[in-house]
N, C-alpha and C positions, 0 to 999 in steps of 0.2 A: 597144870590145870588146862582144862581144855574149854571154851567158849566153842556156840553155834554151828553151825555146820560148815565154818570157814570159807564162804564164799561171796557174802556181801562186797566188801573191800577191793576183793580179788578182782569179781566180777567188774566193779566201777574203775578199776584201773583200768582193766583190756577195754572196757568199754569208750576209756579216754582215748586208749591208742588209735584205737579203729575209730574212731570219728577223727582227732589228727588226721589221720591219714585219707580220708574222704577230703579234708580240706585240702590236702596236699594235690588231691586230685584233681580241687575244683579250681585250683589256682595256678594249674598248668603241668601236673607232674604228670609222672605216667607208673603204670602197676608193676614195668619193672623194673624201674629206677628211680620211683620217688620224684625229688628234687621240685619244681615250682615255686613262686614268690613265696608260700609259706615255709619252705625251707629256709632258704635265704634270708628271710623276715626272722624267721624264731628258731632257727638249729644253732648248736652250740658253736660258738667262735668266739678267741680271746680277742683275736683284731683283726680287722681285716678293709679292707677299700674297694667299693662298688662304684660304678660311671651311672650316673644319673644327668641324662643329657651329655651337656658339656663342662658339668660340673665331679669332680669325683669327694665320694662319698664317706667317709671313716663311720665305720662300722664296729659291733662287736661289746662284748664286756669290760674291756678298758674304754671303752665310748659309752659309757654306763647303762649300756642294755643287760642289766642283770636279767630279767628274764629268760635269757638263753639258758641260762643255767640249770633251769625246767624243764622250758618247754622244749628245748632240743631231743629229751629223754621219750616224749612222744610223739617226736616222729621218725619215720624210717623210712630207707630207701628201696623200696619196692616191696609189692605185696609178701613177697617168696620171707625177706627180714622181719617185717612185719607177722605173718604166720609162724615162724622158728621164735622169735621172740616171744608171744605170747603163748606158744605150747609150754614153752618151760615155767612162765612169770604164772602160768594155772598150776602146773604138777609143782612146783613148789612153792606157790603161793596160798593153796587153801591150806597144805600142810602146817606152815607158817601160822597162818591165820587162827586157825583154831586149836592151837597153841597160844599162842599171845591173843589172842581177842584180836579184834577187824581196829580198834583204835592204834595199837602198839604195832599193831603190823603195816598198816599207813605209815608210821613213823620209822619203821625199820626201811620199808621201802622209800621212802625220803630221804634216809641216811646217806644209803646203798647208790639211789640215784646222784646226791651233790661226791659222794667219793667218787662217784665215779667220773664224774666234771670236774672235780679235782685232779683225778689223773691225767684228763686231757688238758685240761690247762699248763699242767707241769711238764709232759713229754710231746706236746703237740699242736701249740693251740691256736696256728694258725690256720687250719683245718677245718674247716665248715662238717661237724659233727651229728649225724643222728641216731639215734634208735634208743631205744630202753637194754639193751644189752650190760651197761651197766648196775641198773639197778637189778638187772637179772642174775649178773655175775655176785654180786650182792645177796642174793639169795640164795644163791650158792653158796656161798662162805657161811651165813649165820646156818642155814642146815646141817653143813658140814661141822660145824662149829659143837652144836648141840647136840646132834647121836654123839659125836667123839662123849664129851661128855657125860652122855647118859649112858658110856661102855656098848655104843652099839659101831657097829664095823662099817666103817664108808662105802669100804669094797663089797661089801655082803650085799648094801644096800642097794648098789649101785650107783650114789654121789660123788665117791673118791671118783670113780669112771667118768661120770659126768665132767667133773670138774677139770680134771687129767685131760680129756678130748676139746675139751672148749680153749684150753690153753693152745694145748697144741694146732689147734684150726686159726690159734689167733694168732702165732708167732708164725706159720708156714703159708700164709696170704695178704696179700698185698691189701691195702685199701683197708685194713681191719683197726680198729681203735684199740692197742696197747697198753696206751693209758686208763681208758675207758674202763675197758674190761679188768687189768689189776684193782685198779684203784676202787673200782666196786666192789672186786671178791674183799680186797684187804679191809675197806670199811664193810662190809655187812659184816666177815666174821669180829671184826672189835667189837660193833657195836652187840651184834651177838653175844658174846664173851662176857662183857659187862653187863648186858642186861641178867644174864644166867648168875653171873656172880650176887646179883642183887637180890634175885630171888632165892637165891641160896641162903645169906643173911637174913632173909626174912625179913627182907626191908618194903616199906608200904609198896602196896605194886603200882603206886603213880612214878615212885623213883624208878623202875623201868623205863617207864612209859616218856619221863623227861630223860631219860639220858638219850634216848632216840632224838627227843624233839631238838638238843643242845647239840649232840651229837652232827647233824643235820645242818644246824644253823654254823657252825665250827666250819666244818668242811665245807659250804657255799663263803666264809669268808674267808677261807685262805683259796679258793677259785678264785675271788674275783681281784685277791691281794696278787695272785701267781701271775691273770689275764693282765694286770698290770704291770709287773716288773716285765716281763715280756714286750708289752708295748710303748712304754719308756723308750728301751735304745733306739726303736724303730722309725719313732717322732722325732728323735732329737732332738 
């Protein structure tokens, strides 16, 4: 089933990013490197200690700033991340979209983003984190997920490629989020997977729509379960 012309949703996400990223500007970053007190203030981090005066600071998700877990997703480190990121979170987000309707696809893209904070919690999380590349890598997996599915060729499509070169840019570069980017392919395509299966049974399409929203909340609590086991030995 296809809803609207798939771009409402789409549009108000990139539209979050690019305002993020004006504040990142306005609070000291630069176009090609991001970073400024809105970094620091709201990028993803399990734990981590900033000098405030001559006091130092415990920071981070195990210091119950769950917010990160968001808001980290929209921001990034330079215009150049910010422009690759939302080229892709368009070409496969309206597709998405008007597919699942602009509700279900907020949720997928919610999913997509807490797995993807999920994987950096678990391989990295003392790392002050940003960009939407997980919930992008996210949208990658439920695509790839659904042509398979509906007998159509990744490779034909071009996705299998996509997804094949993103891996690879992310294992052959320094500085790149690991975690991030698995942990978002592997939840979109689950949550993908399951929502296909659902409508397949021909089960009410709100059961989609909540396995997204459970789906989501699941993986932000085992983030902020992992930012803790993490920051336990470190406190002692």
């Amino acid at each position: 089933m296809r809803h609207d012309d798939g771009r409402s949703a789409t549009t108000a996400i990139i539209g979050l990013n690019v305002a993020a990223f004006l504040a990142t500007l306005v609070s000291g970053g630069s176009l090609a490197g991001g970073g400024g007190n809105a970094t620091i203030d709201f990028g993803l981090l399990g734990y981590g200690r900033v000098r405030d005066g001559f006091t130092i600071v415990h920071i981070g998700i195990a210091e119950g700033e769950w917010w990160r877990l968001a808001t980290g997703a929209f921001l990034h480190g330079g215009l150049l991340h910010l422009v690759f990121n939302m080229f892709l979170a368009w070409m496969l987000g309206h597709q998405l979209e008007r597919l699942h309707g602009p509700g279900r696809f907020v949720g997928l893209y919610a999913a997509s983003l807490a797995a993807g904070s999920l994987g950096v919690m678990l391989l990295d999380p003392l790392a002050l984190t940003v960009g939407a590349s997980g919930a992008v890598f996210g949208l990658m997996g439920a695509t790839l997920v659904h042509q398979l599915r509906r007998g159509i060729n990744p490779w034909s499509s071009g996705v299998g490629g996509l997804v094949v070169i993103n891996l690879v840019f992310t294992v052959s570069r320094p500085g790149i989020s690991l975690g991030g980017h698995v942990g978002g392919l592997i939840g979109g395509a689950v949550v993908a997977w399951m929502i296909d299966e659902a409508d397949r049974r021909r089960a009410p399409r709100s059961v989609g729509s909540a396995l997204t929203v459970v789906s989501a909340v699941v993986f932000a609590a085992a983030a902020v379960w992992a930012a803790g086991s993490w920051a336990d030995p470190l406190l002692g």
